[in-house]
N, C-alpha and C positions, 0 to 999 in steps of 0.2 A: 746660798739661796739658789734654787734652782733656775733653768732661762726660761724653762714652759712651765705652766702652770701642770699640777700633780693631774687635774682631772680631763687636762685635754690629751694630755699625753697617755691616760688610760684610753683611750678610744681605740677600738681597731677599725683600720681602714675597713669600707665596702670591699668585702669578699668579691661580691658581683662584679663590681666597676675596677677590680684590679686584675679577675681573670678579662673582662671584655680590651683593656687598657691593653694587656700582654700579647693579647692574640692582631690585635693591631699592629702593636708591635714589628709582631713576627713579618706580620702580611707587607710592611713597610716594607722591609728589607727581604721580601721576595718568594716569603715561603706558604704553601700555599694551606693555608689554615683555615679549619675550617671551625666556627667559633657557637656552641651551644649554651655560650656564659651572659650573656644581656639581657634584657628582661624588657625590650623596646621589638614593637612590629617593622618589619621591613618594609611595611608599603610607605611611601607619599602621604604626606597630608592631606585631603580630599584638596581638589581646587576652590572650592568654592572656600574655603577657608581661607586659602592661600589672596584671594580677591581680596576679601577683607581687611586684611593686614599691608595689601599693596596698596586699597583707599585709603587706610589709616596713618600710615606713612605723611602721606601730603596732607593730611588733615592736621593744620597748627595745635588745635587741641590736644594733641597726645604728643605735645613737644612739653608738653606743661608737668609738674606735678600733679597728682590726683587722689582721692581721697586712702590713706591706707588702708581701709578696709576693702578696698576695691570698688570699681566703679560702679555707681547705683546703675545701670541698664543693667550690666553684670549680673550683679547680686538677684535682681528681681526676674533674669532670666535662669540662674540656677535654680534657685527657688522653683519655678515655674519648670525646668527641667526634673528637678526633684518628684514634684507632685506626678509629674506625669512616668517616668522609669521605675521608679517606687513604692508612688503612694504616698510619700510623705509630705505632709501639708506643713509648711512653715512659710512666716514671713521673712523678706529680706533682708531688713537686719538681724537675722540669724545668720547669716553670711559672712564668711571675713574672705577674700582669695587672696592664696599665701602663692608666692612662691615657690612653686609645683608642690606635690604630694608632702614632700620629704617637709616641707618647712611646715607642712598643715599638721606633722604627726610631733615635731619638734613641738612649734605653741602648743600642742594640745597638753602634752606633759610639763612643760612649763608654766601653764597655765593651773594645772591640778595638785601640784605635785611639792609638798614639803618633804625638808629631808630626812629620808626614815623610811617612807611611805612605801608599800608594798604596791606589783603591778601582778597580777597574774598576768603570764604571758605562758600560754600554749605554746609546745613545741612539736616540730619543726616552727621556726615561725622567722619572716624578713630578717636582715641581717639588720637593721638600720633602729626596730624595736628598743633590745637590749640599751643600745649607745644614747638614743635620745632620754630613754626612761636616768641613766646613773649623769646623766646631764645636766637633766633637773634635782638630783640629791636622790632622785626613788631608789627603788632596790626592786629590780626584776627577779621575780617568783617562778623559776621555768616548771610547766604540769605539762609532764610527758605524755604522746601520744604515741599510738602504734598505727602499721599498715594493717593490719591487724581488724586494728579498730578504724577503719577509715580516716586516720589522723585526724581523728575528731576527739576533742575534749568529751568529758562526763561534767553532767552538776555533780556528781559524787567526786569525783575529782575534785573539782572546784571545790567545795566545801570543805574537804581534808586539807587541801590548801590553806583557807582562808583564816586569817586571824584578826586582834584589834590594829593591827595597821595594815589591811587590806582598802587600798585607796578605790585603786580602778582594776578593769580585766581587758586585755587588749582582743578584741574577736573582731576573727577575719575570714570573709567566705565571700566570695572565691579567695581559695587558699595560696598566697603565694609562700611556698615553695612546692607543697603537694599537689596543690588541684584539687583538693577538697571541696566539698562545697555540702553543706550543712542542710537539712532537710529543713522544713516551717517546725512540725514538732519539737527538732532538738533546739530550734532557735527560741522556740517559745520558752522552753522549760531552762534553757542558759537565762533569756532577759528578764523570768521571772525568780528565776534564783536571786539575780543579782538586785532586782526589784528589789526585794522582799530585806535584803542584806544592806540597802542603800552604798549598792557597790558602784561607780558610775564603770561606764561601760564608752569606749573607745573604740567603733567601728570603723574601717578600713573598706570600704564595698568602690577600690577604685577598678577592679573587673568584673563590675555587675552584670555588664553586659557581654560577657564571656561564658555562658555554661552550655554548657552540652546532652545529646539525649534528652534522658527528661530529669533530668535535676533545672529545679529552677532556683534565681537567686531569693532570699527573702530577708528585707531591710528588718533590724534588731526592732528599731524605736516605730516602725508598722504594728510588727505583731506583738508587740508589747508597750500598749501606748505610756500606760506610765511611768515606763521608762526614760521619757522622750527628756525629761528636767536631767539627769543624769547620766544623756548620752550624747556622745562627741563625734559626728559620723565627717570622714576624711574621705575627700573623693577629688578628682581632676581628669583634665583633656589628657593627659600623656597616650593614656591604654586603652582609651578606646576611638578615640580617632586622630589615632598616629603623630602625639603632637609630645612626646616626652622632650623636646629640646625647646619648647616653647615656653616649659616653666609658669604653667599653671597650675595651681591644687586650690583648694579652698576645704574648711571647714567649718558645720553647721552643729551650732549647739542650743542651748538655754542662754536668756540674755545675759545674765552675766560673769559666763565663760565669755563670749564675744567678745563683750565691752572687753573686759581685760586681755587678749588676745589681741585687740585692736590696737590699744595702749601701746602692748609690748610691740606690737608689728610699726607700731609708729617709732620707734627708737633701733629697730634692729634693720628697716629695712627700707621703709616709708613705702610709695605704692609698688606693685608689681608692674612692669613694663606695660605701657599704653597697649604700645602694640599688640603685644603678647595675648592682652586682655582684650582687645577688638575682636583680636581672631578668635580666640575662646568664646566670645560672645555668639559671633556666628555659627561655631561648631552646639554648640548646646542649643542654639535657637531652630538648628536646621534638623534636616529629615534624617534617618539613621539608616536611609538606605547605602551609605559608604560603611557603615561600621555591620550592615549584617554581612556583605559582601567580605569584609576581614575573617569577620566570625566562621562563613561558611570553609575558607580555607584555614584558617586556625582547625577549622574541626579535621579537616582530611588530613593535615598533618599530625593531627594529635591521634589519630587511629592507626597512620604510617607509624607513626615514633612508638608506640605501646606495642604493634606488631611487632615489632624491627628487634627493639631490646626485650621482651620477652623471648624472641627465639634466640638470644645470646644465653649458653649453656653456663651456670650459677647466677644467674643475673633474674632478676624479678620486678615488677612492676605493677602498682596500682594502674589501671586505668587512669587516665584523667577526669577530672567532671566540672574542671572550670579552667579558668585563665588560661597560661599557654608555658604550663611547666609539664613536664613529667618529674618524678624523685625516685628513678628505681633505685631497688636497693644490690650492691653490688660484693654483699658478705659472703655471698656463695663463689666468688673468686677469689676474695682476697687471699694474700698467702700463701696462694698457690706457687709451684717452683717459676720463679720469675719475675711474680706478682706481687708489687710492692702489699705488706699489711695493710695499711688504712687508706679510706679515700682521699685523706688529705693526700698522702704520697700517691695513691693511683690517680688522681687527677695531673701530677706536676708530670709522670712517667707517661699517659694517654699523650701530654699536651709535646713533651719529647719524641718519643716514637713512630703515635700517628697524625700529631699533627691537628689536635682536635682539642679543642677547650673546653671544658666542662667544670660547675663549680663543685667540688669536696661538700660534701654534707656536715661536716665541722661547721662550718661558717651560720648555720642554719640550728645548730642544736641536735642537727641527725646523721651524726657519726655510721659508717657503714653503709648512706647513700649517697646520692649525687643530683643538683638539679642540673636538668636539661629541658632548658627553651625551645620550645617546635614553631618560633616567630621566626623562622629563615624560609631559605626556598626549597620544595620538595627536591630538587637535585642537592642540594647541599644535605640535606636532612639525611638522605637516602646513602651518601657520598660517605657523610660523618658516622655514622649508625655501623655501617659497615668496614669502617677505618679500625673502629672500637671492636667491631666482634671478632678482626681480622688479626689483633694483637692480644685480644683477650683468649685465642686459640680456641 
């Protein structure tokens, strides 16, 4: 009999959080690294957040247990956040707040998902998708994308995919790991595919408030109201006002995905930290003047980093048009005398030579690229960018 169970032990670790782990690493013991592998902003949590959490502290209340769907002020201030960055009108018991992002995308498939069941899942797509989908017994459906095509899916895609155990489809815009971000039309014509197929649908819009130029974000279950019974939209404080250690996410469904999501969050985890949730409260409650101020330099970095590796000779690169990745693609070196073949190896050989972490496109489903994070400081950006094109010859 084995000592781990067969299905945990299929897991592979976060790609992400084991290049950012290594380059720590490195930096512990003295070397001066410079790290394009995390997916977290470098600024401060605004302060006024910070206040919150230090009232909340002395407040006996949040010494207590609390409800595991999260605390009704909470709930009824997401809600109310929703309506207003969105558009989407929902009541508060639609609300469950999970344990950051990651645990909102965990119950959702746990919540959906018998064993057998198909997910579409677009690729490139998060590394943490796949793992939580064969968690729940599902079986992820990868429907490749190209730079090409804007790393955007097709309903014609979609539908040569789909079959009688097509459960859910995971759609995510702003695209973490491209930066894609989906126009209104192709959003319409994906929720009304999936409408029409009684597909439910699993949106991820936790960098809504990351686009750029004039791409704007547009919520699935908005432009496709009835949708709204058969969509799971995942969202939290981490990404857009600097709070990924604070371990908030929450997810908004139909009542009874909730109820049972709340069930399940009652045995796996009971509430999410008082604290945690006080401050959350006040970030969604307050003004977004600290999150356009991220945004503004997210953008001047993300024009730095597009120039930067674009002028590295084989090297290519989408533009970005959300979050805060780039994914160039790096087939035009590979191979070369020197150059290890694939980016899994040109990542481990960058991180040896110069000194620079970046994650291999393996980890994402897009073999031949690399994400790189432009959440650092324009000297490090400019620093690393240059480290890479300086051994890439």
């Amino acid at each position: 009999m084995a000592r781990i169970s067969r299905r945990i032990s299929a897991i592979a670790p976060s790609a992400t959080l084991a290049v950012d782990a290594r380059a720590k690493e490195l930096r512990a013991q003295g070397a001066p690294v410079i790290s394009f592998g995390a997916g977290e902003p470098d600024f401060p949590t605004p302060e006024y957040i910070l206040d919150a959490a230090r009232a909340a502290v002395g407040d006996p209340r949040n010494h207590r247990y609390s409800p595991a769907g999260g605390l009704p002020e909470l709930r009824e201030a997401i809600a109310a956040k929703t309506l207003r960055d969105s558009g989407y009108s929902v009541d508060p018991s639609q609300v469950v707040v999970t344990n950051g992002g990651k645990h909102a995308v965990y119950n959702a498939f746990a919540v959906l998902l018998d064993p057998g069941d198909e997910v579409l899942l677009p690729a490139p797509y998060w590394t943490t998708y796949p793992e939580a989908i064969a968690l729940a017994g599902g079986v992820g459906v990868e429907v490749s994308t190209a730079a090409a095509d804007g790393f955007m899916v097709s309903v014609d895609q979609l539908e040569a995919a789909l079959t009688p155990r097509t459960k859910a489809l995971v759609f995510v815009s702003p695209s973490n790991p491209t930066g894609a971000v989906y126009p209104r039309d192709r959003v319409e014509a994906i929720g009304r595919w999936a409408a029409a197929h009684n597909v439910w649908v699993i949106t991820d819009e936790i960098y809504e408030h990351l686009t750029y130029d004039d791409h704007e974000f547009s919520s699935i279950p908005v432009v496709v109201p009835e949708l709204a019974d058969r969509c799971l939209v995942i969202n939290g404080v981490a990404k857009t006002y600097a709070m990924t250690g604070w371990r908030v996410g929450w997810m908004i469904g139909p009542p009874d995905a909730v109820s049972a999501t709340v069930g399940l969050q009652s045995h796996q985890t009971s509430n999410v930290g008082n604290v945690s949730q006080r401050a959350a409260l006040a970030a969604v409650s307050g003004s977004l003047d600290a999150v356009a101020g991220m945004r503004t330099a997210f953008d001047r970095r993300r024009r730095a980093m597009h120039r930067l590796l674009d002028g590295i000779d084989g090297v290519t690169c989408m533009k970005p048009q959300g979050a805060f990745y780039a994914f160039p693609s790096f087939e035009g070196v590979l191979g070369r005398p020197g150059i290890p073949g694939t980016t899994a190896e040109l990542a481990a050989w960058i991180l040896d030579e110069a000194q620079v972490a970046i994650v291999p496109g393996e980890a994402f489903a897009g073999a031949g690229h690399a994400r790189l994070s432009f959440a650092l400081s324009d000297e490090d950006l400019d620093e690393g960018i240059g480290r890479i094109a300086e051994v890439l010859g």
